[in-house]
SEVODREN-874911 format. One record per residue (C-alpha): residue in one letter; x, y, z. Coordinates in nm, 3 decimals. Each point is the difference from the previous one (the first is absolute). Last residue first. Layout:
N
REC, residuo, east, north, up
REC, A, X, Y, Z
...
***
This chain:
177
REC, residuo, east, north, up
REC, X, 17.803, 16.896, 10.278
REC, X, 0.351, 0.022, 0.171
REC, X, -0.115, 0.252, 0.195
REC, X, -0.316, -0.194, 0.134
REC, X, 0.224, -0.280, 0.065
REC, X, 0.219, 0.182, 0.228
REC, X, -0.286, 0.130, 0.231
REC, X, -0.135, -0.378, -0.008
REC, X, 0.330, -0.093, 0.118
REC, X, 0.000, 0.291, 0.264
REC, X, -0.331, -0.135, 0.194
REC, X, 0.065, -0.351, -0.004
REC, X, 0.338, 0.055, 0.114
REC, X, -0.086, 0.225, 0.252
REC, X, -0.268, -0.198, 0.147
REC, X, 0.237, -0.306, 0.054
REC, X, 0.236, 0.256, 0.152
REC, X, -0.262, 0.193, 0.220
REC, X, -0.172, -0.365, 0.132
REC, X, -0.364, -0.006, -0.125
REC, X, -0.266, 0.179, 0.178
REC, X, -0.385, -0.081, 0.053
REC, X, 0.018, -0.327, 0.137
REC, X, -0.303, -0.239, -0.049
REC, X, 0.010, -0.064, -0.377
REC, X, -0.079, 0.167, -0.379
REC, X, 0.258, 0.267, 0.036
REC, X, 0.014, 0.295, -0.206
REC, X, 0.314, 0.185, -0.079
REC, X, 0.038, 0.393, 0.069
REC, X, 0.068, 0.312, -0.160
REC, X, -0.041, 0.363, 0.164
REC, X, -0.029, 0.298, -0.146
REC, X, 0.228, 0.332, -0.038
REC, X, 0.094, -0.033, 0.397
REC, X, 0.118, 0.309, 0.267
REC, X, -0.329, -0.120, 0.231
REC, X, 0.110, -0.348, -0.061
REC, X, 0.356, 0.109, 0.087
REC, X, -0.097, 0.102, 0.355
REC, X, -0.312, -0.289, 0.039
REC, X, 0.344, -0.195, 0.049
REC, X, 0.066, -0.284, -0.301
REC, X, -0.117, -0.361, 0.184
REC, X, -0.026, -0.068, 0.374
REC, X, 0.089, -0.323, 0.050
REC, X, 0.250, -0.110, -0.326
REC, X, 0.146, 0.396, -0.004
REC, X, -0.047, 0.150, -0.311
REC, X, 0.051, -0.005, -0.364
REC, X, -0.037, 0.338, -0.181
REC, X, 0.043, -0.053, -0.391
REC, X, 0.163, 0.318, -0.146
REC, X, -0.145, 0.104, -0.331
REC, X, 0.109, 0.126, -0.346
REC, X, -0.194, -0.109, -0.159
REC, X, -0.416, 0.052, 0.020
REC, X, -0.009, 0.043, -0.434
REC, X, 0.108, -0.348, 0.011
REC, X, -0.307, -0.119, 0.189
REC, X, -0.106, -0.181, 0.342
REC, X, -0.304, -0.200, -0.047
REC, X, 0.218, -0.341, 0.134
REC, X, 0.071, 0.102, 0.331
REC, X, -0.394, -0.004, 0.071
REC, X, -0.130, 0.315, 0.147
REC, X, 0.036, 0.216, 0.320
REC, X, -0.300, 0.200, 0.088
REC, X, -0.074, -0.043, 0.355
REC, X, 0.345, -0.151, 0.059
REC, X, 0.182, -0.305, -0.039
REC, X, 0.359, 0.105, -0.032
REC, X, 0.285, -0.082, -0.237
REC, X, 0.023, 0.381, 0.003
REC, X, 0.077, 0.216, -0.257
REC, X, 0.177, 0.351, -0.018
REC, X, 0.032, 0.145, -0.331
REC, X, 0.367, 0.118, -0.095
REC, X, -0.028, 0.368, -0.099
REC, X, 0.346, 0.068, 0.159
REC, X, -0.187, 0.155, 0.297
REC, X, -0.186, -0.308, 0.068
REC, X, 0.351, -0.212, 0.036
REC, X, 0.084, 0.248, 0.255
REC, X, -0.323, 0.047, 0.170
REC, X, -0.009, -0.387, 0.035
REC, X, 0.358, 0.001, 0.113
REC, X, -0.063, 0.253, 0.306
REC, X, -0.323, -0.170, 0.052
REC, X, 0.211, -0.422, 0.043
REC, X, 0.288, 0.298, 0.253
REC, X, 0.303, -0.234, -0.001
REC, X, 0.108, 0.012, -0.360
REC, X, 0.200, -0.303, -0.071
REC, X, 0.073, 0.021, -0.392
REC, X, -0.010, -0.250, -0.290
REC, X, 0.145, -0.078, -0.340
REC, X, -0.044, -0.413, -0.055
REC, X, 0.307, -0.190, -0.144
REC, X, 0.230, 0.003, 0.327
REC, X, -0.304, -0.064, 0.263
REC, X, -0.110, -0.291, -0.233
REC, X, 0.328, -0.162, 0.064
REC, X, -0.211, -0.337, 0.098
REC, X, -0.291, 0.195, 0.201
REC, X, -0.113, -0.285, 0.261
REC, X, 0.336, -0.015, 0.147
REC, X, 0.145, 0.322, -0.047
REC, X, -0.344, 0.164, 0.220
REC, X, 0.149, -0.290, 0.247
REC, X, 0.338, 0.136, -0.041
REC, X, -0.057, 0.373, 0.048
REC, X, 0.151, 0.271, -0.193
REC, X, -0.235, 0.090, -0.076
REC, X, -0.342, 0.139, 0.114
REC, X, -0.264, -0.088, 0.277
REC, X, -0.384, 0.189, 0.003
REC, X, -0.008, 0.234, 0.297
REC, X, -0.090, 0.263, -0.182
REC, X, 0.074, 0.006, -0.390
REC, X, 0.143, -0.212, -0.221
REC, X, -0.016, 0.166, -0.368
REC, X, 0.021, -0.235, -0.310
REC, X, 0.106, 0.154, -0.315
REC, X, -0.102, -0.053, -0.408
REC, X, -0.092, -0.326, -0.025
REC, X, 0.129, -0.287, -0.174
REC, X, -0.279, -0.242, 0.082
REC, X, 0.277, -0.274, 0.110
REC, X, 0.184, 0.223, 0.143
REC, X, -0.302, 0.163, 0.214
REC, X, -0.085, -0.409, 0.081
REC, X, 0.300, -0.050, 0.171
REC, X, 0.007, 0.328, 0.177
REC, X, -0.294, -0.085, 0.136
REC, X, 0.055, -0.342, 0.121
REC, X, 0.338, 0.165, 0.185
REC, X, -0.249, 0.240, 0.182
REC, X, -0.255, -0.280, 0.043
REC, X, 0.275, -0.194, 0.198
REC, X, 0.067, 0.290, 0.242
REC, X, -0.350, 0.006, 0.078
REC, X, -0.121, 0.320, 0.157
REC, X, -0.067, 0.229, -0.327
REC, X, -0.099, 0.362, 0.130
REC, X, -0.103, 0.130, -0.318
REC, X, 0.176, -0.176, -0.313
REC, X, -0.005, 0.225, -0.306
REC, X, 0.036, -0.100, -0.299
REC, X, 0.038, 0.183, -0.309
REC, X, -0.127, -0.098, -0.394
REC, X, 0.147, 0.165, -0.292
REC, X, 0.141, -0.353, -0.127
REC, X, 0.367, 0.036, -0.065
REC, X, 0.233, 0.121, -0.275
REC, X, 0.334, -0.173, 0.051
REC, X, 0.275, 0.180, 0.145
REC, X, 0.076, -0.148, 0.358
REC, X, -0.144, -0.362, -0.113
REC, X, 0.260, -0.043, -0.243
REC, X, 0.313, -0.049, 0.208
REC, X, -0.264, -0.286, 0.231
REC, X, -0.027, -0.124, -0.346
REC, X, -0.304, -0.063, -0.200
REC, X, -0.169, -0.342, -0.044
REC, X, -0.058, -0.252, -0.238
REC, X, 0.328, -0.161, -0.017
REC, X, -0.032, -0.037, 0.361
REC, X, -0.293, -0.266, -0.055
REC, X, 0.260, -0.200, -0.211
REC, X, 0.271, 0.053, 0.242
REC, X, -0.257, -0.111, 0.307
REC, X, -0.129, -0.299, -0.160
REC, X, -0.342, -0.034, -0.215
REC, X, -0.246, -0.218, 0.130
REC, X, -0.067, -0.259, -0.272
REC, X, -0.299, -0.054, -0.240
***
């Protein structure tokens, strides 16, 4: 076995030309009041990896251009559609009206396991939200259901991005089964 080298792993993938007409996962994201400049380029890593459809930064949460989002992203901000939208509720209701289910990563009274989410529950816009607070009761209220990922030690949260990733991977692989 060898670790294959960047031109043979490029071979593999699509081209930043190609990533503007491909079909995409019908998955959304929405980041709700995102404080870490670093998560926001972590993000839009992992949303081209997962091919989704759109990310939306809302509130507060930092967008490009910015170097240090640049710096964490890799040119992820050129291959991955995505809008700032100020108001996180005025985006919600958007992506709600469009028939788009709203779904927190979110431990709530009746959230479930990130991995008993079904094809038939596409298309859906993961909610991320803020790494101290979480999504705002706001969009919970708005919410379809929420999905979250259990943890076996002390803390109860994992960091947005690394939750993300987790989260949107499985979403990904449950489409592709």
């Amino acid at each position: 076995m060898r670790k294959l080298t960047h031109e043979e792993v490029g071979k593999k993938r699509i081209t930043l030309v190609e990533t503007k007409n491909i079909k995409r996962y019908p998955i959304y994201v929405l980041a709700d009041n995102i404080r870490s400049i670093y998560n926001v380029g972590s993000i839009f890593r992992t949303s081209d990896a997962a091919l989704i459809e759109k990310l939306y930064l809302t509130g507060y949460t930092p967008y490009p251009p910015r170097p240090e989002i640049e710096k964490v992203a890799l040119g992820a901000t050129d291959a991955v559609p995505w809008e700032y939208i100020k108001d996180p509720l005025e985006a919600v209701k958007k992506i709600k009206s469009e028939g788009i289910k709203i779904v927190p990563l979110e431990i709530t009274q009746n959230s479930r396991s990130y991995t008993e989410i079904g094809t038939s529950e596409f298309p859906l816009c993961l909610i991320l939200g803020n790494e101290l607070t979480g999504v705002s009761n706001d969009i919970i209220e708005l919410s379809d259901f929420s999905i979250e990922i259990p943890q076996y030690g002390f803390k109860h949260s994992i960091n947005v991005s690394v939750a993300y990733g987790i989260a949107v991977m499985e979403l990904v692989r449950k489409l592709n089964s």
